[in-house]
C-alpha positions as CSV (number, residue, x, y, z in Angstrom):
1,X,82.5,85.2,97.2
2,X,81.5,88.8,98.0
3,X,78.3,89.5,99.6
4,X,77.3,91.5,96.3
5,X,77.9,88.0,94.4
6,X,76.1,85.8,97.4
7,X,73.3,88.1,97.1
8,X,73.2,87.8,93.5
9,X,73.0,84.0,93.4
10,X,70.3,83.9,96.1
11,X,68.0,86.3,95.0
12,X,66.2,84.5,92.2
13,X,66.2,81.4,94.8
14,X,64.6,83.8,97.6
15,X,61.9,85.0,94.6
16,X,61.5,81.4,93.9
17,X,60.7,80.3,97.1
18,X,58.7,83.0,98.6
19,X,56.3,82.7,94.9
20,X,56.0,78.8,95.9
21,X,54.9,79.1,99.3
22,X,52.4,82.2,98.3
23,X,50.6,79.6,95.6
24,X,50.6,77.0,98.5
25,X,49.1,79.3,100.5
26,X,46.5,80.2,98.1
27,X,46.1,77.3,96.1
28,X,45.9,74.7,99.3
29,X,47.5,72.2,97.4
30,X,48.2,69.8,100.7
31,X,51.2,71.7,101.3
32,X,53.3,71.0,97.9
33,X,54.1,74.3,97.2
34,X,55.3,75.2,100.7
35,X,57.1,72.6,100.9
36,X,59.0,73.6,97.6
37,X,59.3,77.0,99.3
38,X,60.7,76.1,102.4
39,X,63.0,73.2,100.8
40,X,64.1,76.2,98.5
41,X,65.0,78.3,101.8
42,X,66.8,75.1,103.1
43,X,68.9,75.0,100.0
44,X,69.7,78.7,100.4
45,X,71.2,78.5,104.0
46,X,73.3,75.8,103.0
47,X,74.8,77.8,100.1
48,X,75.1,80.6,102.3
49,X,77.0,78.3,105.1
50,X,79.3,76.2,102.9
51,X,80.5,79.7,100.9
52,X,81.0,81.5,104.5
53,X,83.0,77.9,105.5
54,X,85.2,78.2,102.4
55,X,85.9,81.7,102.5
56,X,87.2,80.9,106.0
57,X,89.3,78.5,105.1
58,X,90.7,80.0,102.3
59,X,91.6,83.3,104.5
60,X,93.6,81.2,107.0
61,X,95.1,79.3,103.7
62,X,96.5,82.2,102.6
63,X,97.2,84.0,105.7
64,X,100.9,83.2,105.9
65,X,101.5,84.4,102.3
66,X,99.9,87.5,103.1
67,X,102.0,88.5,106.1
68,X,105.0,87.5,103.7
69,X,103.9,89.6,101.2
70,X,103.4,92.6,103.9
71,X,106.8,91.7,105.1
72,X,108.0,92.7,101.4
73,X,106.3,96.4,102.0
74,X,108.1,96.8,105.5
75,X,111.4,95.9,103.7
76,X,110.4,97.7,101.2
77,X,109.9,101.4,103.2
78,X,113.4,101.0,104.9
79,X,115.0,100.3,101.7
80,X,113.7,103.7,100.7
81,X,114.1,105.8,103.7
82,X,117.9,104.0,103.9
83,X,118.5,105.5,99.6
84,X,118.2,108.8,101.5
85,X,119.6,108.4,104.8
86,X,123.2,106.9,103.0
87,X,123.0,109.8,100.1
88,X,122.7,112.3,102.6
89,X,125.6,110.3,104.5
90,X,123.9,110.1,108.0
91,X,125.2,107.3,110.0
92,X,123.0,105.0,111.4
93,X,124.1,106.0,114.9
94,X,123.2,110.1,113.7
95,X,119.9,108.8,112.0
96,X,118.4,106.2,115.1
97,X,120.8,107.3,118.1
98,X,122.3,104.4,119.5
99,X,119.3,103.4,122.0
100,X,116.8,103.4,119.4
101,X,119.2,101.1,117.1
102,X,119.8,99.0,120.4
103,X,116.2,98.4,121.0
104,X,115.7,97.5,117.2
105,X,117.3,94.5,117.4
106,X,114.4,92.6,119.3
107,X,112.0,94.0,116.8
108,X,109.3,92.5,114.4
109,X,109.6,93.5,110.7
110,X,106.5,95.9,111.2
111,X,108.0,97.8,114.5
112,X,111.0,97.9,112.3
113,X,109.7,100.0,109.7
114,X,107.8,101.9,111.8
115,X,111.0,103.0,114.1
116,X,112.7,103.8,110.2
117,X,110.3,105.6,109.0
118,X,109.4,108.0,112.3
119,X,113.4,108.3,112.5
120,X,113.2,109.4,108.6
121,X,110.1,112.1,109.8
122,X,112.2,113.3,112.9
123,X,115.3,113.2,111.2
124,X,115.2,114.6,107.2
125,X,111.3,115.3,106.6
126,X,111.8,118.9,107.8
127,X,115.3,119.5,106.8
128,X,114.8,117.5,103.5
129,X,116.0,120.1,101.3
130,X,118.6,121.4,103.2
131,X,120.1,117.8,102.6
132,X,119.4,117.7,98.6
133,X,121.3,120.7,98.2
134,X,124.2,119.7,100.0
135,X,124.9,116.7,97.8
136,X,127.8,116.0,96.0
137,X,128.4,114.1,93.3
138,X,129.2,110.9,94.7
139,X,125.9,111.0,97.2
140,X,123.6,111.9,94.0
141,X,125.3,108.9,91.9
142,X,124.1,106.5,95.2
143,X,120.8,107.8,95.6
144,X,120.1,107.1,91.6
145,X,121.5,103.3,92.0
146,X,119.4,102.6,94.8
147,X,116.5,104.5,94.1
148,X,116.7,101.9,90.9
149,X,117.5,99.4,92.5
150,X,114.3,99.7,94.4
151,X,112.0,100.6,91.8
152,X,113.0,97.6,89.6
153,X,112.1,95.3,92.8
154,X,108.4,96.6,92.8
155,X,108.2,95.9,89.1
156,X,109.2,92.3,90.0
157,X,106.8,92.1,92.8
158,X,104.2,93.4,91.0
159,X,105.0,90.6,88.2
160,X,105.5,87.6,90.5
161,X,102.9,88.3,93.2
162,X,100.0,90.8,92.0
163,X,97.7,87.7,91.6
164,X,98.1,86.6,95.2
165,X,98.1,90.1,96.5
166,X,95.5,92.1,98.5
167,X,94.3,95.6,96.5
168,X,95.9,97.4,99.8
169,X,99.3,95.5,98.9
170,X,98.7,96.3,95.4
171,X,97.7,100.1,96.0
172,X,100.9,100.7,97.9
173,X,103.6,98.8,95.9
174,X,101.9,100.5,92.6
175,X,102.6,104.0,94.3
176,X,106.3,103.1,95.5
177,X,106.9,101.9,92.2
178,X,105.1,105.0,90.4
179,X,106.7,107.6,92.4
180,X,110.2,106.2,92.4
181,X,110.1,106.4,88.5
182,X,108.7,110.0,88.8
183,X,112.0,110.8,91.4
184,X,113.9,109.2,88.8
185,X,112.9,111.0,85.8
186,X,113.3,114.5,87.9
187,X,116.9,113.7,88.7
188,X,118.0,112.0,85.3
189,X,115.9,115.4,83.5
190,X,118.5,117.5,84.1
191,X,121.7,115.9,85.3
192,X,123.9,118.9,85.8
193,X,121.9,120.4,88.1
194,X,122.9,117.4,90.5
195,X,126.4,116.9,89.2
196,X,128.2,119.2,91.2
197,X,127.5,120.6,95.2
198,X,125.6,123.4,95.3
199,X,128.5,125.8,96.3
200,X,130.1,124.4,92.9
201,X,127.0,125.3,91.2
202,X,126.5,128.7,92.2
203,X,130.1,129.7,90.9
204,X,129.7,128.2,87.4
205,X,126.3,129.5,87.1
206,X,123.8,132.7,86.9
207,X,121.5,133.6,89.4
208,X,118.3,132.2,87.3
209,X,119.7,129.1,86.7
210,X,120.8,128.7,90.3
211,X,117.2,130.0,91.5
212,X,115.5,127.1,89.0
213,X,117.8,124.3,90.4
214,X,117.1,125.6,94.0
215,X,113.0,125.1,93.1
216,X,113.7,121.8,91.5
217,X,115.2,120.6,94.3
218,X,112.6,122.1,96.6
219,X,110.3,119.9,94.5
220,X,112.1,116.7,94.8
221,X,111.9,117.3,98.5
222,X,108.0,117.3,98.8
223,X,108.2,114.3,96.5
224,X,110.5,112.2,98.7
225,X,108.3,113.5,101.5
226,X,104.8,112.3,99.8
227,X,106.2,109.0,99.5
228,X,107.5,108.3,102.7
229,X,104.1,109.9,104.0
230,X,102.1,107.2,102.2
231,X,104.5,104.2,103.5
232,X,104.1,105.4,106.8
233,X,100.5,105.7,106.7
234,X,100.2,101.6,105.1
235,X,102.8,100.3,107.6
236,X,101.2,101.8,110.6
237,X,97.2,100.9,109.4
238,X,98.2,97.6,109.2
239,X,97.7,95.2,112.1
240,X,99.9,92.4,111.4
């Protein structure tokens, strides 16, 4: 119960007892009234206690399934930030450096994703679109499997556990899953433009067309960016 809906239940109990001891106090009625008003009050704290005592209770009943359930987000950011890292064909010695990989192993799912996603920041953020145009074929074929791959898991989270879910959980599985379909649609909109390597491109095509796929790309970039921005930002708020 929220304190909103505590507050709400108590009120017209609160009204109720403070009317009853004013008419006792007025009335001198031996006390009846006051002692409806006070009983009232008794009834009130015990309401108030028993709801805090539940709420407790049903915090640490669910606590496990909530770290799971976070778990599943951690999971899920290095999922995405691996799509990129194996499409732009960055070993995981290149991405990490082999200390960094070393020191990963000892790690909890939470410093995990926080080590991935700072590697992803140090590593692509800036140079982001000098990687997307350097693509082949092959690398933009991988990127569209996982990148589906990945958005049809956080339609099946979102289907198995939004009920048990906090909003935060919610918020950020809803975006992933959003913003992977908008990536999606921008590479499966126009195919060709990621069909061939850039170089390839360029020779088989005009200038305006090569200056639109240049943009488009450009745009794809600050997409990836955005969401990898927001991961970071839920992974590293979260203190579990």
């Amino acid at each position: 119960m929220t304190v909103f809906e505590r507050f709400k239940l108590i009120t017209p109990l609160l009204i109720s007892s403070a009317a009853f001891i004013v008419i006792g106090i007025y009335m001198n009625d031996d006390g009846l009234f006051i002692s409806l008003g006070t009983g009232i009050i008794g009834i009130i704290i015990t309401i108030i206690y028993v709801d805090i005592i539940i709420a407790k209770h049903e915090k640490r009943k669910w606590k496990a399934v909530s770290e799971l359930l976070q778990k599943e987000i951690y999971i899920t950011s290095n999922v995405l930030v691996s799509s990129f890292r194996t499409a732009f064909k960055l070993s995981p010695d290149d991405f990490f450096g082999f200390d960094s990989m070393y020191k990963m192993i000892d790690m909890d799912e939470r410093a995990i994703a926080v080590n991935v996603l700072e590697a992803y920041k140090r590593k692509i953020s800036d140079n982001i679109y000098g990687y997307i145009v350097e693509m082949d074929e092959s690398s933009w074929k991988l990127l569209l499997t996982n990148l589906g791959n990945l958005h049809n898991a956080c339609i099946n989270f979102q289907s198995m556990y939004n009920s048990i879910s906090s909003p935060k959980q919610i918020e950020c599985i809803m975006t992933v899953t959003t913003e992977t379909f908008i990536i999606l649609q921008h590479l499966k909109l126009v195919p060709e433009y990621y069909s061939m390597s850039h170089d390839e491109f360029r020779y088989n095509h005009d200038d305006d067309k090569v200056n639109f796929k240049l943009h488009y790309q450009k745009k794809l970039g600050v997409l990836v960016n955005q969401l990898v921005e927001r991961l970071y930002e839920e992974v590293t708020s979260n203190s579990n």
